[in-house]
C-alpha beads as a LAMMPS data file, in Angstrom:
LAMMPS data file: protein, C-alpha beads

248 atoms
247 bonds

1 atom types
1 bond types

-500.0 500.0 xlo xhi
-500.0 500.0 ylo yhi
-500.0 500.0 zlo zhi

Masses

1 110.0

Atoms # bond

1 1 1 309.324 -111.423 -64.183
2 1 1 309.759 -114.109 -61.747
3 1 1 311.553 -117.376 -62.993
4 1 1 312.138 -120.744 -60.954
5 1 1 314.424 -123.336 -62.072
6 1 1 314.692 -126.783 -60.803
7 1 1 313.816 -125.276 -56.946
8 1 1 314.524 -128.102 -54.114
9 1 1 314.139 -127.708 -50.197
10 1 1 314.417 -130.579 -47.451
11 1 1 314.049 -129.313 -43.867
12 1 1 315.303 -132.706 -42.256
13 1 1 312.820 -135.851 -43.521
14 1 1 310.280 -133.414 -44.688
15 1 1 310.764 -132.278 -48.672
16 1 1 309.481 -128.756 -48.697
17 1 1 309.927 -128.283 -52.095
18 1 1 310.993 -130.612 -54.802
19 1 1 311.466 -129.597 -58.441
20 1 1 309.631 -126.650 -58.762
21 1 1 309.821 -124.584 -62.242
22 1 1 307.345 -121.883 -62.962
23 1 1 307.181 -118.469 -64.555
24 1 1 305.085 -115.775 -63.163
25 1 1 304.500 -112.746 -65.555
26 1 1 303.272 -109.426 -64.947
27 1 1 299.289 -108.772 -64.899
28 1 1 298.798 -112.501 -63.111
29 1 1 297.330 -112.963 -60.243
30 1 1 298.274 -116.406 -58.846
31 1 1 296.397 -118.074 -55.548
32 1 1 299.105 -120.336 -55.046
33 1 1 296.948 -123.005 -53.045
34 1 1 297.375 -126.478 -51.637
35 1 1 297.082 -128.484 -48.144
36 1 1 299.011 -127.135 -45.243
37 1 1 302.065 -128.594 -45.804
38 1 1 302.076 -128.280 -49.112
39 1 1 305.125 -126.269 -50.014
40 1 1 303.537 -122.676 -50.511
41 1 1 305.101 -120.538 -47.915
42 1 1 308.215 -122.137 -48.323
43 1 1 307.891 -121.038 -52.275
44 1 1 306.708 -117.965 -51.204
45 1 1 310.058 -117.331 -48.616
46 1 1 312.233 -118.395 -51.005
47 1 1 311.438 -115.752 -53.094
48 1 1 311.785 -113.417 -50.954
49 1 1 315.274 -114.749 -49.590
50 1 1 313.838 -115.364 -46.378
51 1 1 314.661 -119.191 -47.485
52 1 1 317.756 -120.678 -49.438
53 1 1 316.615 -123.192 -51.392
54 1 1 318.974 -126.315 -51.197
55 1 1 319.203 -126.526 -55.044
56 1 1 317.868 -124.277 -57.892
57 1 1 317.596 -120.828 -59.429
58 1 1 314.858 -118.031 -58.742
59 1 1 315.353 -114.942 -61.131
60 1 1 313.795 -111.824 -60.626
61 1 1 313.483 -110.052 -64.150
62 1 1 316.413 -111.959 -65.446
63 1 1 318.751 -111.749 -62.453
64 1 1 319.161 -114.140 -59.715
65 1 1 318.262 -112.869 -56.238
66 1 1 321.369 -114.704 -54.942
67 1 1 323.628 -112.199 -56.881
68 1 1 321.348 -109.123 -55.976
69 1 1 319.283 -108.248 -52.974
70 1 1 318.103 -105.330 -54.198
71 1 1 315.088 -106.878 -56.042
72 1 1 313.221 -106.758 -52.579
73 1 1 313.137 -103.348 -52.910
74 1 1 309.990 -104.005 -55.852
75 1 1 308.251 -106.598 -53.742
76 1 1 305.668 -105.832 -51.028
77 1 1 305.155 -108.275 -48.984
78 1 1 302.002 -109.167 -46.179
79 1 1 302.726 -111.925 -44.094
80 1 1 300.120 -114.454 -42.909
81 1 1 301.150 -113.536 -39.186
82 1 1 302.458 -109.629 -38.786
83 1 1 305.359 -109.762 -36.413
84 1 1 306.071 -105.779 -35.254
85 1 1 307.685 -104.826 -32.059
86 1 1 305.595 -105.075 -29.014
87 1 1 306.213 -102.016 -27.367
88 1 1 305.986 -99.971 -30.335
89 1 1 302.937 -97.519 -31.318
90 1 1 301.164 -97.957 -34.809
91 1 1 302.422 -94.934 -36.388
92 1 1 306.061 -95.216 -35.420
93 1 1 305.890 -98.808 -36.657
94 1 1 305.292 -97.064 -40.587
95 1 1 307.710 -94.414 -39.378
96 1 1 310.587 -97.272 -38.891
97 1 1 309.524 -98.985 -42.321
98 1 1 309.850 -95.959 -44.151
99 1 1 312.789 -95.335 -42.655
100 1 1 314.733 -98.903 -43.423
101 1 1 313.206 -98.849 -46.946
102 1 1 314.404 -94.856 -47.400
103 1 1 310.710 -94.794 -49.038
104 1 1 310.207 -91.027 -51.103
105 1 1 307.388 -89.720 -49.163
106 1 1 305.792 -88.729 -52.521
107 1 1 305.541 -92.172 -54.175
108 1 1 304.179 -94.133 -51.014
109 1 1 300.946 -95.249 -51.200
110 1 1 298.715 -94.608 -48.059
111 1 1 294.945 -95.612 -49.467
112 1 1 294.553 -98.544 -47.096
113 1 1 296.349 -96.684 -44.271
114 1 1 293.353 -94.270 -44.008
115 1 1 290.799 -96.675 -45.382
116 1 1 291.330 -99.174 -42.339
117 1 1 291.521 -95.838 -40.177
118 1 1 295.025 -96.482 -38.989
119 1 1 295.527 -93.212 -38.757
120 1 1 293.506 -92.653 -35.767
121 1 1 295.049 -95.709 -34.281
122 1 1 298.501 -94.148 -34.835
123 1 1 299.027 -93.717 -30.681
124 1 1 297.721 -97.496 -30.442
125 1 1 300.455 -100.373 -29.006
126 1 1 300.904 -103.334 -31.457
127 1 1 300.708 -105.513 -28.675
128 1 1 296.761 -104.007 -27.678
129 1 1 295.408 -104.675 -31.321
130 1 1 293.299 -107.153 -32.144
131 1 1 294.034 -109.963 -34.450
132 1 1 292.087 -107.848 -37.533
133 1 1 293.734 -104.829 -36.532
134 1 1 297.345 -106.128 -36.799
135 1 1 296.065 -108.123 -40.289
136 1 1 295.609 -104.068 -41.424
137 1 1 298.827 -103.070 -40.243
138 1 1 300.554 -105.948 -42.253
139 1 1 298.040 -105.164 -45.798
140 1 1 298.793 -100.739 -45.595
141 1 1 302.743 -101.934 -45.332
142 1 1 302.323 -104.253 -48.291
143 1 1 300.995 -101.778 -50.362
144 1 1 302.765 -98.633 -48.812
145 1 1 305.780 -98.831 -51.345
146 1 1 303.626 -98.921 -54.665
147 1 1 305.827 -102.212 -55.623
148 1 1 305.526 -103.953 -59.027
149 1 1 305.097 -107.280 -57.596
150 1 1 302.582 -108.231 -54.179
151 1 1 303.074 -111.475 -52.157
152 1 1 299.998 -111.547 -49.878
153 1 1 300.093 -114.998 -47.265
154 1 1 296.363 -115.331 -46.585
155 1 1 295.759 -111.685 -46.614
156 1 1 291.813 -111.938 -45.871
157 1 1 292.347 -114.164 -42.694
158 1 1 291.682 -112.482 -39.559
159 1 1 289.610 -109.626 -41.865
160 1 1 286.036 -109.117 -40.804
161 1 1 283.575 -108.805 -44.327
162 1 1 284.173 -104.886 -44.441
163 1 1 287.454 -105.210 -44.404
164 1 1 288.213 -108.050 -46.738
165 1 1 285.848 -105.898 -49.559
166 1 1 288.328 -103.297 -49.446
167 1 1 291.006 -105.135 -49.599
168 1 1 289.602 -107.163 -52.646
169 1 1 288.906 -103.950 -53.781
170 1 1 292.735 -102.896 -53.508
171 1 1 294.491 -105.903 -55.093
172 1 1 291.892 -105.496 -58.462
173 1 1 293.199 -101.996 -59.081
174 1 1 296.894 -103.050 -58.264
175 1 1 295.948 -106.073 -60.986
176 1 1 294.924 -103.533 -62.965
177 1 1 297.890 -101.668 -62.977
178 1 1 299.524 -104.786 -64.159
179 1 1 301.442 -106.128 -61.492
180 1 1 302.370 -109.349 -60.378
181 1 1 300.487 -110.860 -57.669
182 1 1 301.051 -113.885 -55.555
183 1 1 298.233 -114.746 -52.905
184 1 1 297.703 -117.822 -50.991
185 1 1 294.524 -118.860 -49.518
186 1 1 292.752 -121.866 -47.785
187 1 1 289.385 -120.166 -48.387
188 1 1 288.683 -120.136 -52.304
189 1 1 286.064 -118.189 -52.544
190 1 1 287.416 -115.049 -50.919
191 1 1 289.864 -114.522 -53.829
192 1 1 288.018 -115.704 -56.879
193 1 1 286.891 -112.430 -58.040
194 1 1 290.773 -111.743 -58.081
195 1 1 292.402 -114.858 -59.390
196 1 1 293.520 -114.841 -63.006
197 1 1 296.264 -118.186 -62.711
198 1 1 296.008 -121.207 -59.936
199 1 1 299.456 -122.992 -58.920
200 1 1 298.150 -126.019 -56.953
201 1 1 301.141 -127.772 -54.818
202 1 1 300.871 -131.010 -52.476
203 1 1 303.920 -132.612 -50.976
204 1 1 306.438 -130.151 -52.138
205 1 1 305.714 -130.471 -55.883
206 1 1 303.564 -128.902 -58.293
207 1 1 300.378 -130.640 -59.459
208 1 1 299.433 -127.945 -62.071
209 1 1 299.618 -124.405 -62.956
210 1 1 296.549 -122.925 -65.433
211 1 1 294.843 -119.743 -66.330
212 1 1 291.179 -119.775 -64.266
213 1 1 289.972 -120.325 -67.753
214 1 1 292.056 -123.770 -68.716
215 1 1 290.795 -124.876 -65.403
216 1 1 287.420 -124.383 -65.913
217 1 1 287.546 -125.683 -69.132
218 1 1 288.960 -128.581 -68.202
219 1 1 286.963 -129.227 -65.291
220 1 1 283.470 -127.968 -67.079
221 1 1 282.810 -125.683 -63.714
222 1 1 282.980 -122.062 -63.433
223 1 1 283.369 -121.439 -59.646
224 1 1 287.281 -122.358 -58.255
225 1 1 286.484 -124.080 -55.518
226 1 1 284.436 -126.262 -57.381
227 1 1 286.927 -126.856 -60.337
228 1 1 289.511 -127.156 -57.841
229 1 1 287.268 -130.307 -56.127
230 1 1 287.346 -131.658 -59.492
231 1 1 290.627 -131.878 -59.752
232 1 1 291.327 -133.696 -56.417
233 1 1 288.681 -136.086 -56.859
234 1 1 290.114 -137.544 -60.129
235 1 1 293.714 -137.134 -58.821
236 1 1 291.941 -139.249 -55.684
237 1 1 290.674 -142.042 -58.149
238 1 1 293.575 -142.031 -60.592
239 1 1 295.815 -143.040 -57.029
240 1 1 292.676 -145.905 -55.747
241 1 1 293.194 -147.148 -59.364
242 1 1 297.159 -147.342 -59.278
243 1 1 297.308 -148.751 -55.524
244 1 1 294.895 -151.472 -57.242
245 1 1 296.648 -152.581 -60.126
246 1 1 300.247 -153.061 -57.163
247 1 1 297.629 -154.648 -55.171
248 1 1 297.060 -157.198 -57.429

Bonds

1 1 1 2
2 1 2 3
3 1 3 4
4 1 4 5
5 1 5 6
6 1 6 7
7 1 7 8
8 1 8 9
9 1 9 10
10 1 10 11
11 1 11 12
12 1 12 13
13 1 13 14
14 1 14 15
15 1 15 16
16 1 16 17
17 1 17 18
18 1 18 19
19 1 19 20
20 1 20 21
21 1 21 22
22 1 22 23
23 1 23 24
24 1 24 25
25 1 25 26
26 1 26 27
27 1 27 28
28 1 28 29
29 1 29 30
30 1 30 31
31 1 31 32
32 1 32 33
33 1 33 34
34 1 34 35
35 1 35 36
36 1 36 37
37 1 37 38
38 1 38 39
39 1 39 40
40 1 40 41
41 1 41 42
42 1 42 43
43 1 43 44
44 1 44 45
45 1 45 46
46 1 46 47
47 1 47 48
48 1 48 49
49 1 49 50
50 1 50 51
51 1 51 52
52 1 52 53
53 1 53 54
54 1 54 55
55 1 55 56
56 1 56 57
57 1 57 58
58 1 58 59
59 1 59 60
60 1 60 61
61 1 61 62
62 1 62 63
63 1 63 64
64 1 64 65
65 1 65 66
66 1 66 67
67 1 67 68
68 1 68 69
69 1 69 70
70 1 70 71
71 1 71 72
72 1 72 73
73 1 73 74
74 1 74 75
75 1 75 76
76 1 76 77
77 1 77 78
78 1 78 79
79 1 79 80
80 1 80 81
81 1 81 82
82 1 82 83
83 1 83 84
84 1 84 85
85 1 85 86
86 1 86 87
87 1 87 88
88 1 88 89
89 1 89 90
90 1 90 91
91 1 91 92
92 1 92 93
93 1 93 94
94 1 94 95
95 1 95 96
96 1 96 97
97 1 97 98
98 1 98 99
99 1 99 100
100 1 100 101
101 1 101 102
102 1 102 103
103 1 103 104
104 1 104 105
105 1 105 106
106 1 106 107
107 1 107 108
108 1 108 109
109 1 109 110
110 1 110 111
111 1 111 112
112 1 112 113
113 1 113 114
114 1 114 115
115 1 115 116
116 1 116 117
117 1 117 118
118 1 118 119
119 1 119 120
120 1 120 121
121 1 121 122
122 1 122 123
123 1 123 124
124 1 124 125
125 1 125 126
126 1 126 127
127 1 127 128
128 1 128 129
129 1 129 130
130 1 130 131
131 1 131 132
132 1 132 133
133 1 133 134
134 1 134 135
135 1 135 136
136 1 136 137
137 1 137 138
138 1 138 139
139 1 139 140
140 1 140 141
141 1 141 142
142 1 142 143
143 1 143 144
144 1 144 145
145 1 145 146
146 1 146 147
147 1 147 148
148 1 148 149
149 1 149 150
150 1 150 151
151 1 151 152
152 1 152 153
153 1 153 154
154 1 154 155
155 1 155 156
156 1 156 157
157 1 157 158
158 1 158 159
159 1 159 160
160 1 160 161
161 1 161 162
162 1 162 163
163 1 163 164
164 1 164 165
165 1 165 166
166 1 166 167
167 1 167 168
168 1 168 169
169 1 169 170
170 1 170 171
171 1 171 172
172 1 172 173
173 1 173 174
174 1 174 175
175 1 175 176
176 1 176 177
177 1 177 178
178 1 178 179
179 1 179 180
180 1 180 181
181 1 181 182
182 1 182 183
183 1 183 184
184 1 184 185
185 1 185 186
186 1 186 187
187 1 187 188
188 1 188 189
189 1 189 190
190 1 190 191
191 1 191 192
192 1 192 193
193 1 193 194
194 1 194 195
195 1 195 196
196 1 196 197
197 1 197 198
198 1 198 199
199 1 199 200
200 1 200 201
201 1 201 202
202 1 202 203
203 1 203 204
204 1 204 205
205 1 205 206
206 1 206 207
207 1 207 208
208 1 208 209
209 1 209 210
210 1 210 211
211 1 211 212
212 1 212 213
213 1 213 214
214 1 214 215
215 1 215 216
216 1 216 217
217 1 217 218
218 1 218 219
219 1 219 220
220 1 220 221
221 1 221 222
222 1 222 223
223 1 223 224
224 1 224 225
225 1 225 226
226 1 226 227
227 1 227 228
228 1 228 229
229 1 229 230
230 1 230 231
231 1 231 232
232 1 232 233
233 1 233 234
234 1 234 235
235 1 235 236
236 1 236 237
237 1 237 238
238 1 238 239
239 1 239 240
240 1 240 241
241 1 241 242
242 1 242 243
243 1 243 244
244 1 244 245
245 1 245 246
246 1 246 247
247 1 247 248
């Protein structure tokens, strides 16, 4: 569904991105994970054209985005930080997205718009809402459009317990609808339940990409964040063992 070919990105000294190549298929659901730093929200906005990568392809069910723009149209998208205009009320917010995505009233899909109660907080100013609240806003626009693929930037953080369940509960029954679902998150254990692929970067490039099950039969745990440990400990000793052997 998604294909990236030989993806590069420098932003001055720093390399963003260097050589990525991945496929991501419909069904998966891929924490994309990593240090800050590590490349994923630069992956993530290239994707969605927010970014122009400095060399590479990204293909969106065969085409590349470059030559069509329209493939945005079947992504929904929920920034890590929801930027909305200040002055503007909840509900007119979701009337002005509709509007710029010409959205068929019939086919939107409002479930988390009424779960988090946004609906009575229609009259509400985006710049009075709380942190959470505005995390809401960004999740019940993600979803609204009923789009085959989901690209969710830390969607728990900001969420209090309530509110994280049913989102969890949200992106299982999109997985189960078999779309394509790209989530990044710092805390592993939030998204486990949900995770069926982990794309670890660090310093722009990929270390890995695995099914939850390679990894934890690989690694011989069965919680992520624990088979993910693994992982960095023997990458950690592999690099002690190499800076030895230049050493001496």
């Amino acid at each position: 569904m998604i294909h990236v070919e030989h993806l590069n990105k420098r932003f001055k000294k720093l390399q963003a991105l260097c050589n990525i190549n991945v496929q991501f298929q419909k069904g998966q659901a891929i924490s994309l994970i990593g240090p800050n730093g590590s490349g994923k929200t630069t992956l993530i906005k290239s994707i969605l054209g927010l970014v122009k990568p400095d060399t590479g392809t990204i293909l969106f069910n065969g085409v590349s985005i470059a030559a069509d723009v329209s493939y945005r149209n079947n992504i929904g998208y929920m920034p890590q930080i929801g930027r909305y205009p200040e002055n503007m009320k909840i509900g007119q917010v979701f009337d002005m997205i509709k509007s710029i995505r010409k959205a068929d009233q019939k086919g939107l899909d409002e479930e988390l718009y009424y779960k988090f109660k946004l609906d009575t907080l229609s009259d509400k100013n985006m710049r009075s809402l709380s942190g959470g609240t505005r995390q809401k806003v960004s999740a019940a626009l993600a979803f609204l459009f009923n789009a085959d693929v989901l690209i969710l930037d830390e969607p728990t953080a900001g969420l209090d317990s309530l509110a994280s369940e049913v989102l969890k509960e949200k992106i299982l029954q999109e997985k189960a609808k078999g779309k394509l679902i790209l989530l990044t998150t710092h805390i592993l254990s939030d998204l486990e339940d949900v995770t069926t692929h982990i794309m670890y970067l660090q310093d722009g490039s990929m270390q890995f990409f695995k099914s939850l099950s390679e990894l934890q039969q690989d690694t011989g745990e069965e919680r992520l964040s624990k088979a993910i440990a693994y992982l960095m400990k023997n990458e950690l000793k592999k690099k002690e063992v190499a800076y030895l052997k230049i050493a001496n």
